[in-house]
C-alpha angles and dihedrals in degrees: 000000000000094000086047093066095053102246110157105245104223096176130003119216137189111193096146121114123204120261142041113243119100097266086063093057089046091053082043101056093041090049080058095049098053089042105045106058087066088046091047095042088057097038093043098186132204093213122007103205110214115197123206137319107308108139077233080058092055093052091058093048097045089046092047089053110053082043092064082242115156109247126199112191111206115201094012120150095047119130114216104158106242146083076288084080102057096040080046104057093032075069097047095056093049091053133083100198138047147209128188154169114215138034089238084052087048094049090039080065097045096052078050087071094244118153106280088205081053101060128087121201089213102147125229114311094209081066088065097071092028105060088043093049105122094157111122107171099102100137089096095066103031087100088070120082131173128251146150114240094253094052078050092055088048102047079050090054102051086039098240086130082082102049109100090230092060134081130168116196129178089220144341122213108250093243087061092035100058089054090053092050096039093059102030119118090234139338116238130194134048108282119137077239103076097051081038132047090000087065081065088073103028085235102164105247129191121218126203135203123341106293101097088029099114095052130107114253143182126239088275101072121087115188127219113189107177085053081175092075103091098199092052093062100042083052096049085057089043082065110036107029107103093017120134104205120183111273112257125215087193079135119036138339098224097265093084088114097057091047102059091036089063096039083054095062090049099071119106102229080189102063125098101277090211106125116232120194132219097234108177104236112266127155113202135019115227129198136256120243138156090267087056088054102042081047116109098237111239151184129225101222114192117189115202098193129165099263109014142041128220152180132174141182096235120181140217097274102046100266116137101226097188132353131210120200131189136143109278095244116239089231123083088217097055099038091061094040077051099054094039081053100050087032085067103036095064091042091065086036083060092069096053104061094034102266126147111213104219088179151305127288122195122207112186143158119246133039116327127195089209086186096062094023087235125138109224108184130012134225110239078240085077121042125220094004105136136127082349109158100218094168099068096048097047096037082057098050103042097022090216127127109268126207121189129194144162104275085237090059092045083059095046086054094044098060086040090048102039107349132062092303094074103116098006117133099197125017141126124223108207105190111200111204137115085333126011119246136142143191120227116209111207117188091351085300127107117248117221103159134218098303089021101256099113111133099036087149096153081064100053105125106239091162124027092207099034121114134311120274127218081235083062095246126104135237096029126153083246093047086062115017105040137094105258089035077063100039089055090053096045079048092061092036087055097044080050089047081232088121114071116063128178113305089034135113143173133189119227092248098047130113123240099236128173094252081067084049079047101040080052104049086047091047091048108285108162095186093034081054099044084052090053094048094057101049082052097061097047095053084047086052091049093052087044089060087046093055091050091044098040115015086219107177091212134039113192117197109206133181136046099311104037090100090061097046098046090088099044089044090057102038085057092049094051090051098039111023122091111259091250091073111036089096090073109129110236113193134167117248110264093200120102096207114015094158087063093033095048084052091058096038083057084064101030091048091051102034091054082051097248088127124221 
């Protein structure tokens, strides 16, 4: 096939010995070994591209390597569930550049600790030819069928050789093959083919035993695990022979070739080939004993509001164990002696009541570089609270991994993590609270953009002469909707003695706050409700402008005073929004603490390997 295509053959190589137990792969690979360095040595090439799993593939990749040679890995990160795994991922550690075809694939690399900035999203090349495959004379090939020599001595023993609906075939060339595939009345067996390129056509495809398990499929792959069991079988073909399912592009779009062809050129021959990997920070190893096992696994969640400063023992499973609460202090200095302080105090809490800390997560207002676990810019609601490297400290003290995020984006993984959000592909979280934020979850990933502002909901412009925003612009959803943009208005309506109505009462000493705006509005208030109506349209400006921005199919509304905006929301929606994205659902937030739960989530997601 290969000559066929016209390469030009610089050097031939047999390093395959016969049979097909594992012996023979061991003597294989060893053949390879011995062969490859001379090849190598004479060919001298800038990239070896290594394809796939195949024990051959590994020789090649480990020779490579220990020669300095450039390797690109093409379909690393899957999961199959067999000895593949392991070839496939020993690859991938030897390589410095990837290739692959999902986005799981593309995050199971990451988790592996490869170079983010060294991984291309391509999609699978075999698609390429696939999806553009018109061809439907097949019949000519139809006589053909794939299968190893051993299912070949079986099907002779039992005679089936001679039945006129079967044919065994050592191997059929992909341009036939796809035909075959691509009009069959279901696939049987457990090649990577059949959850893989067969999905192309949703062609129903029966998979048996364990071996392809871990991989993505589409709906047309039914699974039989115990593939012993005779009747299963026979009733899994019962139900998927003759089926038509919908064609999946789980793994590629067609356009896979151009991609890595481009990503190709972008390599800088000239840059040190030594590979570097993306460990998570963490200080000392522990380990493992039965108390560690009989241990519930936690995160330590610390919350940096604007008021108040928290930490909390939070489990797998979203409950808050035990909870620590003090005023955030208005000095750089004392808050993180603060948080060091509290931090230790709930890790040797943990003990106590049987957690395992896994790591820290960080939830904080302002800009937040997640990568380094520095805060860039603060919010006016913290004081001195910019270009402050939380990670290090805390990491030393604790030595625990420590993770750090916007506290908008804490919310947005909380509800992806424990709230509406689980399972949901597209959707944006708003907290209105003191400020207003947000956190917007795109394919099941965060977005945190090229400076890492995306997300700054509370700042989108809904007037462009409304009032001043803490941000120092005017007309924004904060300057309107949130707490202190109430507060400030409750503030006017009692100096005007406009505020209080029958039922309602203040004491001299106490602070005008937006729950008395609220209290009003609720007792009769015509101004207080006025005030609250229009904060209300304006947030719901401001979620009209997402939807058109974003085509998110969930809002979440999240904070105190989520429960008196959700009507006003979807009443704006309903008047503004084009018509294509009024169905959007618009719920209230069902978690009780999603700034403290989204820190932990930051640790719990990593640490069980679902990467954030």
């Amino acid at each position: 096939m290969i000559e066929q295509d016209d390469f030009d053959i610089h050097t031939r190589l047999h390093t395959i010995v016969r049979g097909e137990d594992e012996a023979a792969m061991v003597e294989s690979v060893g053949l390879a070994l011995v062969k490859l360095p001379d090849v190598l040595n004479r060919l001298k090439p800038d990239i070896m591209i290594v394809h796939g799993d195949r024990f051959d593939a590994l020789a090649l990749a480990t020779s490579a390597a220990l020669m300095n040679i450039r390797i690109l890995h093409i379909e690393g990160g899957e999961v199959s569930g067999t000895i593949d795994d392991s070839i496939r991922h020993a690859i991938t550690k030897l390589a410095h550049y990837h290739v692959c075809c999902t986005r799981s694939a593309e995050q199971h690399l990451i988790a592996m600790c490869e170079d983010h900035d060294r991984i291309l999203l391509a999609g699978c090349p075999s698609y390429d030819k696939l999806l553009s495959a018109k061809n439907k004379d097949y019949m000519s090939v139809i006589r053909m069928w794939l299968g190893s020599k051993e299912m070949v001595r079986v099907m002779r023993k039992k005679g089936i050789e001679h039945h006129p609906n079967f044919r065994a075939v050592k191997h059929v060339p992909f341009d036939q093959f796809i035909q075959l595939v691509a009009h069959a009345g279901c696939m049987i067996g457990n090649s990577s083919c059949g959850v893989r390129e067969v999905g192309a056509f949703g062609t129903p495809v029966i998979n048996l035993g364990t071996r392809q398990t871990g991989r993505e499929t589409g709906e047309n792959v039914l699974h039989v695990r115990d593939a012993d069991t005779q009747d299963k079988i026979l009733h899994a073909l019962q139900l998927q022979f003759g089926k038509q399912y919908p064609c999946s592009k789980i793994y590629g779009d067609g356009n896979a070739v151009p991609r890595i062809l481009k990503f190709l050129k972008s390599i800088n021959l000239k840059e040190p080939l030594q590979k570097k990997f993306c460990f998570p920070p963490v200080k000392d190893n522990i380990s493992q004993d039965i108390d560690h096992i009989l241990e519930t696994q936690s995160a330590l969640a610390v919350d940096l509001g604007g008021t108040n400063l928290r930490v909390a023992i939070v489990s797998m499973k979203g409950e808050i164990v035990k909870k620590y609460t003090q005023l955030n202090p208005k000095t750089y200095e004392d808050r993180l002696e603060l948080i060091l302080k509290m931090c230790v105090e709930a890790a040797s809490e943990a003990v106590n009541v049987n957690c395992r800390i896994l790591g820290v997560g960080i939830s904080t207002g302002g800009r937040v570089n997640p990568r380094e676990g520095i805060v860039l810019h603060s919010t006016k609601l913290i004081q001195e609270w910019s270009s402050v490297d939380l990670r290090t400290p805390i990491s030393d003290a604790l030595h625990l991994p420590v993770w750090v995020d916007n506290d908008g984006n804490c919310a947005a993984l909380a509800e992806r993590k424990f709230g509406h959000g689980k399972g949901i592909e597209n959707f944006v979280t708003l907290i209105t609270g003191t400020g207003i934020g947000g956190g917007i979850i795109h394919q099941h990933e965060l977005i945190h953009g090229s400076s890492f502002c995306a997300a700054e909901l509370g700042h989108i412009v809904v007037s462009l002469d409304g009032p001043e925003c803490l941000c120092g612009s005017q007309g924004c959803i904060e300057a309107y909707a949130s707490g202190i943009a109430l507060q400030r208005e409750a503030k006017k309506l009692h100096d005007e003695d406009l505020l209080l109505v029958e039922g309602m009462s203040m004491k001299k000493e106490e602070v005008v706050s937006a729950a008395h705006l609220i209290q009003a509005a609720k007792l009769g208030n015509s101004k207080a409700d006025s005030i609250l109506r229009t904060a209300g349209t304006a947030l719901g400006l401001g979620v009209v402008n997402i939807l058109h921005t974003m085509n998110p199919s969930l809002v979440i509304l999240s904070g105190v005073l989520a429960s008196h905006y959700v009507n006003a929301v979807k009443d704006v929606i309903n008047q503004q929004a084009l018509s294509s994205v009024k169905t959007v659902d618009v719920v209230v937030s069902n978690l009780a603490d999603p700034a403290l739960l989204g820190a932990a989530s930051l640790v719990l997601d990593y640490t069980t390997r679902r990467i954030y």
